[in-house]
C-alpha positions in Angstrom: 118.7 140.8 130.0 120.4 137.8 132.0 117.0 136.2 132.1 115.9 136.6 128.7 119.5 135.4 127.6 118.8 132.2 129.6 115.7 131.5 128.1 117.2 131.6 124.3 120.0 129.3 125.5 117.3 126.6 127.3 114.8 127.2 124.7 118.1 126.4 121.9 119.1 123.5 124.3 115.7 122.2 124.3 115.3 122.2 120.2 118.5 121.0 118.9 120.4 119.4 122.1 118.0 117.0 123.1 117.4 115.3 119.7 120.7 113.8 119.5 120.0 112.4 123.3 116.6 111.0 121.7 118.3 108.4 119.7 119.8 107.0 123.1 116.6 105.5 123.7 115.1 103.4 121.0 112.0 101.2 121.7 112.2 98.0 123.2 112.4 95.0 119.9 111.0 92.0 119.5 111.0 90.8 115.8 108.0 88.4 114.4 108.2 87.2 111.0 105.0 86.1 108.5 104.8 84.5 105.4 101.4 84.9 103.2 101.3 83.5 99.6 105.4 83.1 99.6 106.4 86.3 101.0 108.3 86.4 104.3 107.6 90.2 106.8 109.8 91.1 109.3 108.2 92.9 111.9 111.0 94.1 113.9 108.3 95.9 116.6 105.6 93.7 117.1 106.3 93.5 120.9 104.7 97.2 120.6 101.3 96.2 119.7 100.9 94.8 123.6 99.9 98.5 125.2 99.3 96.7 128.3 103.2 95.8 128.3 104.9 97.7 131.2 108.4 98.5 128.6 105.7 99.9 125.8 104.2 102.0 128.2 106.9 103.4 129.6 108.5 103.9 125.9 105.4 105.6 124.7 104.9 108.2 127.6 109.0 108.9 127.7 107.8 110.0 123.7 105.5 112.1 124.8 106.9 113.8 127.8 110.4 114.2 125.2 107.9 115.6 122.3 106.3 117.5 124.0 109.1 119.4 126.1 110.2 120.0 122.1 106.8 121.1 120.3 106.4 123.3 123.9 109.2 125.6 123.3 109.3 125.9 120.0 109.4 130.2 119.3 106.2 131.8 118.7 104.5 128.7 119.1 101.6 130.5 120.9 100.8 132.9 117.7 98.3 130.0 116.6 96.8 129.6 120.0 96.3 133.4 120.5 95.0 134.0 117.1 92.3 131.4 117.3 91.3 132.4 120.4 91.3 135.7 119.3 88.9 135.0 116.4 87.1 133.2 118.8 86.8 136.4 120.9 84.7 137.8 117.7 82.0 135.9 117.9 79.8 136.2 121.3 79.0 132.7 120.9 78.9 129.7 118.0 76.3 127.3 117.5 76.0 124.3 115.7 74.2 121.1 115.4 71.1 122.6 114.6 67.8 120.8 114.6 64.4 122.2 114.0 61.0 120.4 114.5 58.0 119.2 112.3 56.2 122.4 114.5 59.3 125.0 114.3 60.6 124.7 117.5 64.8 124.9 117.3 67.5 122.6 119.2 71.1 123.2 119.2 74.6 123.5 120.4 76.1 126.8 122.0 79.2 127.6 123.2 81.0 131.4 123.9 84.5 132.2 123.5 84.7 131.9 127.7 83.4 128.2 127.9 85.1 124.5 127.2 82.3 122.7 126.2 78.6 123.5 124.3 75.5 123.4 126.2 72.0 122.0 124.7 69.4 125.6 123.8 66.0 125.7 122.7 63.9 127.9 121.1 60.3 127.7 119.9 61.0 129.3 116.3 63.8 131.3 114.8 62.9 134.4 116.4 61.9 133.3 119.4 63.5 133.4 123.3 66.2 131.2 123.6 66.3 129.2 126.5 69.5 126.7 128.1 68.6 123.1 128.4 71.2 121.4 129.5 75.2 122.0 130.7 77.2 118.6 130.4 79.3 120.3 133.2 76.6 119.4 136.0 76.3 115.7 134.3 77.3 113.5 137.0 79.5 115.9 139.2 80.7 113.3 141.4 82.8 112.1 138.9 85.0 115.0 138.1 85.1 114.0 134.5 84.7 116.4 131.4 81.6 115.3 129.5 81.0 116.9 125.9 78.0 116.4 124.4 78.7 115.4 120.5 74.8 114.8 119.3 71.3 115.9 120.2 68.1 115.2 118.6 64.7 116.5 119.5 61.7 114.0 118.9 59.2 114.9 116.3 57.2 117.3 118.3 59.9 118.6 120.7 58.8 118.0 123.6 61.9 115.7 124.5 65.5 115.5 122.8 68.1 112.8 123.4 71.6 114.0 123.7 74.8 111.9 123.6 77.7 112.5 126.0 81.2 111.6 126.1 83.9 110.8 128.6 87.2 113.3 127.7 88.8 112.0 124.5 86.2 108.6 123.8 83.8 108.7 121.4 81.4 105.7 122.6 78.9 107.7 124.4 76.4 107.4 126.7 72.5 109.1 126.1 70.0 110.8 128.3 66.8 112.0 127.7 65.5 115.9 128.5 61.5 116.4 128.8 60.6 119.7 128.1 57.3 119.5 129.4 58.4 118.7 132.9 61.8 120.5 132.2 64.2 118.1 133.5 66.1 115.0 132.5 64.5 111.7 133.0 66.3 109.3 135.4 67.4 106.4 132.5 70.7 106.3 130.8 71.1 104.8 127.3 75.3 103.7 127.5 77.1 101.4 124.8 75.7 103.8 122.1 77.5 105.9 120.0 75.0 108.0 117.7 77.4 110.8 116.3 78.7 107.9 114.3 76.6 106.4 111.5 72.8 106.4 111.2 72.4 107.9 114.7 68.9 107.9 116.2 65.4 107.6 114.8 62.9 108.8 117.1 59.1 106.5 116.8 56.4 108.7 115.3 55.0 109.0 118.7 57.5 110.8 120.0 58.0 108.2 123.2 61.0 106.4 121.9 64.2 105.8 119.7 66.2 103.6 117.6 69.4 103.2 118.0 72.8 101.0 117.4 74.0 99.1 120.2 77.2 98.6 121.3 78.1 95.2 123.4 81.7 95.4 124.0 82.9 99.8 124.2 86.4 98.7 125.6 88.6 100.1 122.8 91.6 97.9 123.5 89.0 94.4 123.2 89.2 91.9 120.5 85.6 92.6 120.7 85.3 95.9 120.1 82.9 97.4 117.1 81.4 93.5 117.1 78.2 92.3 116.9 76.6 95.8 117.1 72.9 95.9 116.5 69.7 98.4 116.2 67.6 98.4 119.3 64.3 100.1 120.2 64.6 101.9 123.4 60.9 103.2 125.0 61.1 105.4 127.6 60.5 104.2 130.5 61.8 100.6 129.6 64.5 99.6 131.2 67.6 100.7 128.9 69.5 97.4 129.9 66.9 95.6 128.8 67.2 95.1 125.2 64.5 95.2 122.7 66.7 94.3 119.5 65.2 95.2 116.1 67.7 93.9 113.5 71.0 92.0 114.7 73.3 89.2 113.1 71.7 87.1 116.1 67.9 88.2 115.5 68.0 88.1 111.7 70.4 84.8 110.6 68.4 84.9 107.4 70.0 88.3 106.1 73.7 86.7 106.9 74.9 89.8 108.7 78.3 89.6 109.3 80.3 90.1 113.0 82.2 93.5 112.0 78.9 95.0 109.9 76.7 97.5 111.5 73.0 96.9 111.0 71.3 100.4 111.2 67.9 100.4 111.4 66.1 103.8 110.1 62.8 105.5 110.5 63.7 108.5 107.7 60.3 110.6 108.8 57.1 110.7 111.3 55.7 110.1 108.5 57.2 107.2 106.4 55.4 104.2 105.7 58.8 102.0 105.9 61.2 101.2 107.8 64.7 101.0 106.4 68.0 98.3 107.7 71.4 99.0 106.5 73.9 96.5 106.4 76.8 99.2 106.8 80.1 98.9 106.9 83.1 101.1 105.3 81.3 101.1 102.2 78.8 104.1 100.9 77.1 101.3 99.2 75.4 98.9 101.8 72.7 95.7 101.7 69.3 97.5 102.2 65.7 95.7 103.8 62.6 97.7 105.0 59.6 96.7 106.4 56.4 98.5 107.2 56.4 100.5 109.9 53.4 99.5 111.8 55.4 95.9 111.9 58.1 97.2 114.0 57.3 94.8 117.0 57.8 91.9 114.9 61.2 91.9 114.4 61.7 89.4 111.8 59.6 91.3 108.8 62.5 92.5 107.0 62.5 92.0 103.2 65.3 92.4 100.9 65.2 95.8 99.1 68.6 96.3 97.4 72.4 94.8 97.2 75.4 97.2 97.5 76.3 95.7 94.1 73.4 98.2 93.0 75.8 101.2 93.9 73.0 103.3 95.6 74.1 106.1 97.7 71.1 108.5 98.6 67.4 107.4 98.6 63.5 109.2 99.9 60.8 107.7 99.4 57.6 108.8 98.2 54.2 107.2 98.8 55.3 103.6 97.7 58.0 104.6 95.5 61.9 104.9 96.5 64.1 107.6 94.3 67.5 106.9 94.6 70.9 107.9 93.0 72.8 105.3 91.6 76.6 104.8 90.7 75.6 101.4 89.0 77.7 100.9 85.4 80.2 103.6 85.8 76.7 106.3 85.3 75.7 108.8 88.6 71.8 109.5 87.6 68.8 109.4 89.5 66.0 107.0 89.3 62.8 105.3 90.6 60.8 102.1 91.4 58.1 100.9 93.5 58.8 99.7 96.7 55.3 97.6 96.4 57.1 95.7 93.3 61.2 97.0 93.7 62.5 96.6 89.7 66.3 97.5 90.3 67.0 96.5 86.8 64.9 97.9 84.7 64.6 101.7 86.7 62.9 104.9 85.4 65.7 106.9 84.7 64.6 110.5 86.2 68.0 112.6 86.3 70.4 111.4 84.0 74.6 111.9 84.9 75.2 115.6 84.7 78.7 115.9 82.8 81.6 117.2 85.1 79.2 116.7 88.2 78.7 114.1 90.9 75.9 114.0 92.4 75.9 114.0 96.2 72.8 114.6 98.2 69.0 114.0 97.3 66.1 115.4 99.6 62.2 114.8 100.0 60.1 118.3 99.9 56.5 118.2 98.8 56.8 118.9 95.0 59.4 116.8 93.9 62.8 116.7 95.5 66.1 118.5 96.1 69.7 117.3 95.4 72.8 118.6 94.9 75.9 118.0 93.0 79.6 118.5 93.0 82.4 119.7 90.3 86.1 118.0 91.1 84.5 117.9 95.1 85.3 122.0 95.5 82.7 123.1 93.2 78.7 123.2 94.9 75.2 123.1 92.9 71.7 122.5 93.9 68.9 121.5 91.5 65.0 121.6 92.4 63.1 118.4 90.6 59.5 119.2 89.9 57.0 118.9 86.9 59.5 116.1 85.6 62.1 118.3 85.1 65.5 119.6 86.8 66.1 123.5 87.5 69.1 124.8 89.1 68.7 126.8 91.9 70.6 130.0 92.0 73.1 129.9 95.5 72.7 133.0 97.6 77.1 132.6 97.8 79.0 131.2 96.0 79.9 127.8 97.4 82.6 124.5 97.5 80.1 122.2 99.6 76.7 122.7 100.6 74.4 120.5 102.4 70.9 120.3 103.0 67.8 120.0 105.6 64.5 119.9 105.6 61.9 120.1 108.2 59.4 117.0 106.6 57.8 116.7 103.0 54.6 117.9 103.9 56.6 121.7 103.2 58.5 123.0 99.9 60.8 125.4 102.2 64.7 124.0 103.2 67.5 125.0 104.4 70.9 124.7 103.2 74.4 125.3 104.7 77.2 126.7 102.1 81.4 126.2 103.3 84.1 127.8 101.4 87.7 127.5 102.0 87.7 130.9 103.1 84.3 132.1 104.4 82.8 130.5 107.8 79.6 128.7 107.2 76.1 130.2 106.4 73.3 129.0 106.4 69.5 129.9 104.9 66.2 129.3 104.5 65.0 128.6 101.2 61.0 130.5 100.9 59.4 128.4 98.5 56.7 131.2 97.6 59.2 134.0 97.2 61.7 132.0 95.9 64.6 133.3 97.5 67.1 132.7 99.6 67.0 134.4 103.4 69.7 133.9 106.0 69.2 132.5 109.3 72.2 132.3 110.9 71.8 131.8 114.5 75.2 132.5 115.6 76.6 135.9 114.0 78.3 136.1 111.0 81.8 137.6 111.4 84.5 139.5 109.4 88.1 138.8 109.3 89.8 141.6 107.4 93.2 140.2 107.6 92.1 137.2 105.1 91.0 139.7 102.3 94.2 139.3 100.6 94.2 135.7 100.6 92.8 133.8 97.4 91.8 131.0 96.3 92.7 129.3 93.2 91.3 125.9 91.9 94.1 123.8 89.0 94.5 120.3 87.4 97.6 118.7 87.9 99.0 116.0 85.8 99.8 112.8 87.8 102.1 110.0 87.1 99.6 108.6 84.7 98.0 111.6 83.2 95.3 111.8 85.3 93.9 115.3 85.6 94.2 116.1 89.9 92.3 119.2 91.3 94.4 120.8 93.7 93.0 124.0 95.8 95.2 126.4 96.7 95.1 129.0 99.5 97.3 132.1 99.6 97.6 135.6 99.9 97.9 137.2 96.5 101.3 139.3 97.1 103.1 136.0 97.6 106.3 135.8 95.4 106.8 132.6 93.2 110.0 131.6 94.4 111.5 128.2 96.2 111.5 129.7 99.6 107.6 129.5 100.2 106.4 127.2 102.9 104.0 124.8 101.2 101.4 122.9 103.3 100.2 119.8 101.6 97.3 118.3 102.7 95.5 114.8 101.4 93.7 111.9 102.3 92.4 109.7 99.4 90.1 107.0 101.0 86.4 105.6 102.0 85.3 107.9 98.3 85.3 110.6 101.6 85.2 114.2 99.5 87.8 116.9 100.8 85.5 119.5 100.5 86.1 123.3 101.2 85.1 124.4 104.8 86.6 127.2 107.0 90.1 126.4 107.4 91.6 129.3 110.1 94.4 126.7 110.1 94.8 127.2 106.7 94.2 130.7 106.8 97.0 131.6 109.1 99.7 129.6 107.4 98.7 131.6 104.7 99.2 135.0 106.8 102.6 133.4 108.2 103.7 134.1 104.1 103.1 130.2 103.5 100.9 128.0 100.7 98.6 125.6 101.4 97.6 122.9 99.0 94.8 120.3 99.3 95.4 117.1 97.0 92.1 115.6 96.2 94.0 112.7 95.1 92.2 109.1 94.2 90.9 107.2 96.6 88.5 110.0 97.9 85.0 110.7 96.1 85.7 114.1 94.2 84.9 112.8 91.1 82.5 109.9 92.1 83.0 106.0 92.6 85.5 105.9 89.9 87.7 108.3 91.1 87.5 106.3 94.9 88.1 102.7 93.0 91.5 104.4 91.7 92.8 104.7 94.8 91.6 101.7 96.9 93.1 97.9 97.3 95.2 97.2 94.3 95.2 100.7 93.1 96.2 102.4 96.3 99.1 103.5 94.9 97.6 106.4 92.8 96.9 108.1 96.4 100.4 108.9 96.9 101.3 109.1 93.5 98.8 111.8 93.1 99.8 113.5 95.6 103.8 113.4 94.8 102.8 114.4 91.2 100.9 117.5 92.8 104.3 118.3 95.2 106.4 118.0 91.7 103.9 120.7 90.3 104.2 123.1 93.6 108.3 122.8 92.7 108.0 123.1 89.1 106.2 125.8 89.2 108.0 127.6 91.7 106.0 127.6 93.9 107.8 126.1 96.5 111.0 123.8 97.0 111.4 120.6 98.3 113.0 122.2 101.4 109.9 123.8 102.0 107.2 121.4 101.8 105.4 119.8 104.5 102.7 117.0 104.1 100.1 116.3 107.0 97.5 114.1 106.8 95.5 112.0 109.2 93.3 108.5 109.5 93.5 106.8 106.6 94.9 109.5 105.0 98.4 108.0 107.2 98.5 105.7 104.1 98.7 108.5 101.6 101.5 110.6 103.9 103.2 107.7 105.1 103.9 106.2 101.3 104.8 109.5 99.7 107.4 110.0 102.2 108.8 106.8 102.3 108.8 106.9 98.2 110.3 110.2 97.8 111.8 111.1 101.2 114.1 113.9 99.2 110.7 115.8 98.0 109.6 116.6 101.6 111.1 117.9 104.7 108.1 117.6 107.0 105.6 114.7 107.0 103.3 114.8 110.0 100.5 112.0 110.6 97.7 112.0 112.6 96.2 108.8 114.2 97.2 107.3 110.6 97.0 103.9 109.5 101.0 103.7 108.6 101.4 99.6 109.0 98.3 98.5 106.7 99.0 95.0 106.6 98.6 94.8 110.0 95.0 97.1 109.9 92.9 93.4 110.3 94.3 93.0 113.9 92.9 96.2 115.3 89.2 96.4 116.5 88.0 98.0 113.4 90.3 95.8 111.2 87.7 93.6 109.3 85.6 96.8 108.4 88.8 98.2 107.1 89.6 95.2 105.0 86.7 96.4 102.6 88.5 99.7 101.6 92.1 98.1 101.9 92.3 94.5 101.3 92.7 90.9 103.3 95.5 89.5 104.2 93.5 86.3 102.9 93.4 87.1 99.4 96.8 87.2 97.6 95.9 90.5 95.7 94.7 92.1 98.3 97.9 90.8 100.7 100.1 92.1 98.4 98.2 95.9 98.4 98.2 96.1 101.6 102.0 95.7 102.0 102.8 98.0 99.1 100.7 100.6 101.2 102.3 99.9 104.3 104.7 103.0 105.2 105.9 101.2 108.2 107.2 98.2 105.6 108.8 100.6 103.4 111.4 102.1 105.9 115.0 101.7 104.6 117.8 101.5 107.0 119.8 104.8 106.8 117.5 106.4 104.4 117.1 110.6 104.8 113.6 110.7 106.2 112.1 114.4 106.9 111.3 115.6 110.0 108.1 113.8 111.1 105.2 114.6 113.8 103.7 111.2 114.7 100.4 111.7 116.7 98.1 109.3 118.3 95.0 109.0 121.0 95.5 106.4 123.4 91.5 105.6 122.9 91.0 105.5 119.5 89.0 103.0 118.4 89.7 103.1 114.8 93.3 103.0 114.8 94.8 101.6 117.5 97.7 103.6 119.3 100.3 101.0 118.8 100.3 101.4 115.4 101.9 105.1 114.9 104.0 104.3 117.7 105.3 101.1 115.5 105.7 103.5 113.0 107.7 106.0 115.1 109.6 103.2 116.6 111.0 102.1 113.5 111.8 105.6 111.8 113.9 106.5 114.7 115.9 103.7 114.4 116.4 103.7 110.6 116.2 107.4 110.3 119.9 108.9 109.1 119.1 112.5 108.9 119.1 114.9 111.2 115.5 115.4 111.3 113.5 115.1 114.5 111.3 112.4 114.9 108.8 113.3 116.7 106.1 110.9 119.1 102.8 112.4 120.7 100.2 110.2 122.5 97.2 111.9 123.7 96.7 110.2 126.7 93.0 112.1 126.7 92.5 111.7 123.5 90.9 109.4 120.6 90.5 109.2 117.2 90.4 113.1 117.1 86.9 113.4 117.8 85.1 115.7 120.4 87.8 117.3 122.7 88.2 120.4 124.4 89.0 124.1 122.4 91.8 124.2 124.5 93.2 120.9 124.0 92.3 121.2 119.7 94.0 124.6 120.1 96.6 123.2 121.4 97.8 119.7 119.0 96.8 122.2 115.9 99.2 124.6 117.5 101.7 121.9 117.6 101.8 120.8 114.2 101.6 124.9 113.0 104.5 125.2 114.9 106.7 121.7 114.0 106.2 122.6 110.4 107.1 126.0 110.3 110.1 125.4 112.7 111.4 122.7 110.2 110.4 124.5 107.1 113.1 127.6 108.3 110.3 130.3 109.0 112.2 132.9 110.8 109.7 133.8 113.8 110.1 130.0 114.8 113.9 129.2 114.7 115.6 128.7 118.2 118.2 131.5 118.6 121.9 130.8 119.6 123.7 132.1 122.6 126.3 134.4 121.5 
């Protein structure tokens, strides 16, 4: 009894005593001040943005050690790690990242409930032995580093596959090659690459070499960093270090690539005739060349094929003739041209728009094609194209986001994946003679009883300027309407990215904790096309937050929920949507958590990944733009002796989209400004990145954080320190 009594009385002292002791040490300030187009920012924590400087460093790990003594002790913290690695325990194994071969053969990614990382498995069709290819644990031993591997893919006949490793918490990778024939790896290493991220790689259609994007600088914290990238062809047995550049601002002058764009080059099939560059970017719509394939060697053969400004988002090609969908004109239809004479202009028109749905995803079978479409980004559909006309194609579940594979377009069989909020992810095989449907999961398929009371319900929500908002909501059905529901909000509103359902558990056991979860698909996002992202970007960032306050409004209107009880979490860009909404309305939350977000905007250009960002956001350059990206910028908006909620702040000291001195900035700043008794909470992963591929231990672990933060603030009863009497 003595023991346990000590334990509440540390666990009490840890929780509310040592927050008052936090505001004893502020970061170090050293104010800069900018003027653009007449107006004058104060930056009162500039001095931050120097991670190599010894008083930043120290400031940022006393954070972290002081957070983290706070999220560790925090009551029944460990339900959320327990339970997931109980569900875990369910399943013998997962498997993901599946790839299957022109000739069947099946590559993918296992992992069982015991193990840290996934290993590389092989198969020569679906029913056939499995066999283990490769464990990143024995990959380079002499370094005692954790490798996780975070892409594979298998050449055109199978006999080899490339697989992309990386280091802990970075997401540049490195690549190595596994022959099956002589069932080993072969001796060269493909490093500045980072294929989990973009285009990835296109194996040549004799199977004895790739394509992929080159890195020059992978130091996160260089000025260089994400520059000057370009497509290289890699042989094997070349030397890697030698390269053999395809398409590059340096080899191609003519096609005015800029420093921050990625050119992508892309073979789509074995089989395709052409040769595709992208000049990517940010942007869904990109700069498009080809060339012939057999013209590879030649380096400079790249012709113009389309402009972004044609607003093409999906494209196959067959024989000589490209189908692509189009977002040109405010319309989202499907057309077609010849690639021997391209007439963007004047298209056939093949699929026109298809009221209340976008249309997402288009692939090549034999007869005709397949695509898909979406309804308010939560809603799935999938159409077969043949005989020049459209037929939907009956789902085998119902599904919020589907996507789709094929093995090449010689076949008229498929397969398709279908995510729910609340289901785990299936996936089939689509038999083109029966015309059905058959599963071919290759990881079991697993109950959870304890979700069968939760539902889901999709609504419209009015925003500030009558736009109509889908919101999804999760929870279980004998919930009670009333003001003492926890409510977790969740948005992100940027890059026209769709928020599409997938297999929350997260969301599924705040939901069994008695709680409400509520996904904003607020503007900025794709849910309802390109229109519904150019509502929410540069100029009209606003609407993000403002979509999402207007959905909180609803929760408390409704009764759902009171402001008490609401806690907003986003991450990435989706900082700018959390950020301003709390900073707007700091009385409608108590708990704002942001993960690696981009909360000081106007300062986004300085960061390695700044100029790409400038196409979503804005440039400081252009007096519009300037003027967006400080009326997004959360870190701006911070009022001295303002009532801020409680607020998790979380960052990855190698991300290399968002650079780790920006959320501490942010952190900084609330702290000082902060008047309420709120914690303010600052977490650098000092493992970590952008949230990419870590270990289940380590994800268990920051999820279990947050879980617990909110539901600590929010008054939940299993997660409130207890008193000494």
């Amino acid at each position: 009894m003595v023991a346990k009594s000590v334990l509440i009385f540390y666990i009490f002292f840890v929780l509310i005593g040592m927050i008052d002791a936090q505001t004893t040490n502020l970061a170090p300030a050293k104010s800069v001040s900018n003027e653009y187009f007449g107006i004058k920012t104060v930056d009162e924590y500039r001095n931050l943005e120097n991670l190599k400087d010894p008083s930043t460093i120290k400031w940022m790990k006393d954070q972290t050690k002081y957070s983290e003594s706070i999220l560790q002790n925090i009551p029944n913290r460990q339900y959320y790690i327990d339970k997931r690695l109980e569900f875990d325990m369910r399943k013998s194994f997962s498997v993901s990242n599946i790839n299957v071969t022109e000739n069947g053969f099946y590559f993918y990614l296992k992992q069982t409930p015991e193990e840290n990382t996934t290993k590389v498995f092989f198969r020569k069709n679906f029913n056939g032995i499995e066999k283990e290819i490769f464990n990143p644990q024995n990959y380079k031993p002499k370094n005692k580093k954790n490798y996780h591997i975070n892409y594979i893919k298998p050449s055109y006949d199978g006999s080899k596959i490339a697989i992309a490793l990386t280091e802990g918490g970075k997401e540049i990778s490195e690549m190595v090659i596994y022959d099956l024939k002589q069932n080993k790896l072969l001796p060269d290493i493909i490093t500045h690459c980072w294929p989990s991220d973009g285009a990835g790689i296109s194996w040549l259609p004799n199977n004895n070499g790739f394509i992929y994007l080159y890195y020059p600088v992978i130091d996160p914290n260089s000025p260089l960093f994400l520059k000057n990238t370009a497509s290289v062809i890699y042989r094997i047995g070349d030397n890697p270090q030698k390269l053999n550049t395809l398409l590059s601002k340096e080899n191609n002058p003519d096609l005015k690539i800029n420093t921050e764009d990625f050119p992508d080059a892309v073979l789509p099939n074995k089989n395709s005739k052409y040769l595709f560059g992208y000049i990517s970017g940010p942007n869904k719509f990109q700069d498009t060349y080809y060339m012939f394939e057999n013209s590879i060697d030649k380096k400079n053969q790249w012709q113009f094929l389309f402009s972004k400004d044609d607003k093409i988002t999906r494209f196959i090609t067959k024989d000589h003739n490209i189908i692509y969908i189009s977002e040109k004109n405010g319309t989202n239809a499907i057309y077609s041209t010849s690639l021997v004479n391209p007439d963007f202009k004047t298209p056939i028109l093949i699929v026109p728009s298809i009221s209340d749905e976008v249309l997402k995803n288009i692939s090549n079978i034999k007869d005709g094609f397949i695509f898909s479409t979406s309804k308010n980004g939560v809603e799935a559909k999938l159409y077969w194209y043949k005989n020049g006309k459209s037929e939907l194609i009956k789902l085998p579940i119902p599904a919020g986001n589907i996507s789709i594979t094929t093995q090449n377009d010689l076949s008229n069989d498929f397969w398709i994946t279908c995510s729910g909020w609340k289901n785990e992810t299936e996936r089939f095989r689509y038999n083109s003679l029966t015309g059905k449907f058959v599963p071919e999961n290759l990881a079991p398929t697993i109950e959870y009883p304890e979700f069968k009371n939760i539902i889901i319900e999709e609504i419209i929500v009015k925003s500030h300027d009558e736009r109509d908002i889908p919101l999804s909501l999760i929870y279980n059905k004998n919930i009670k309407k009333d003001k003492n529901n926890p409510l977790l909000m969740n948005a992100y509103g940027a890059y026209g990215y769709n928020n599409s359902p997938y297999f929350a558990k997260t969301y599924m056991l705040w939901a069994l904790q008695g709680g409400i979860v509520a996904v904003a698909h607020v503007r900025g996002g794709g849910e309802k096309g390109e229109e519904w992202h150019k509502g929410g970007n540069k100029v009209t960032k606003p609407n993000s937050w403002k979509d999402l306050i207007s959905c909180a409004e609803y929760m408390v209107k409704e009764n759902y929920t009171s402001p008490e009880n609401i806690a907003i979490w986003g991450e990435s860009a989706g900082g700018i949507t959390i950020g301003r909404a709390m900073t707007e309305r700091p009385d409608l939350f108590k708990v704002a958590i942001i993960d690696a977000g981009i909360v000081n905007s106007s300062r986004m250009e300085f960061t390695p990944n700044g100029l790409n960002s400038a196409k979503e956001f804005g440039s400081l350059s252009i007096e519009a733009e300037f003027k967006a990206l400080l009326q997004m910028d959360a870190y701006q908006h911070l009022k001295k002796g303002e009532k801020y909620p409680a607020t998790l702040i979380t960052s990855g000291i190698n991300d290399p989209r968002v650079s780790s001195w920006m959320p501490t900035k942010f952190a900084a700043k609330l702290l000082a400004y902060n008047t309420s008794e709120n914690p303010i909470l600052l977490k650098i992963d000092y493992e970590g990145g952008h949230g990419g591929d870590i270990p289940i231990a380590q994800k268990y672990a920051n999820l279990a954080d947050t879980f617990a933060f909110a539901l600590w603030q929010l008054g939940h009863p299993d997660y409130q320190p207890t008193k000494k009497q």
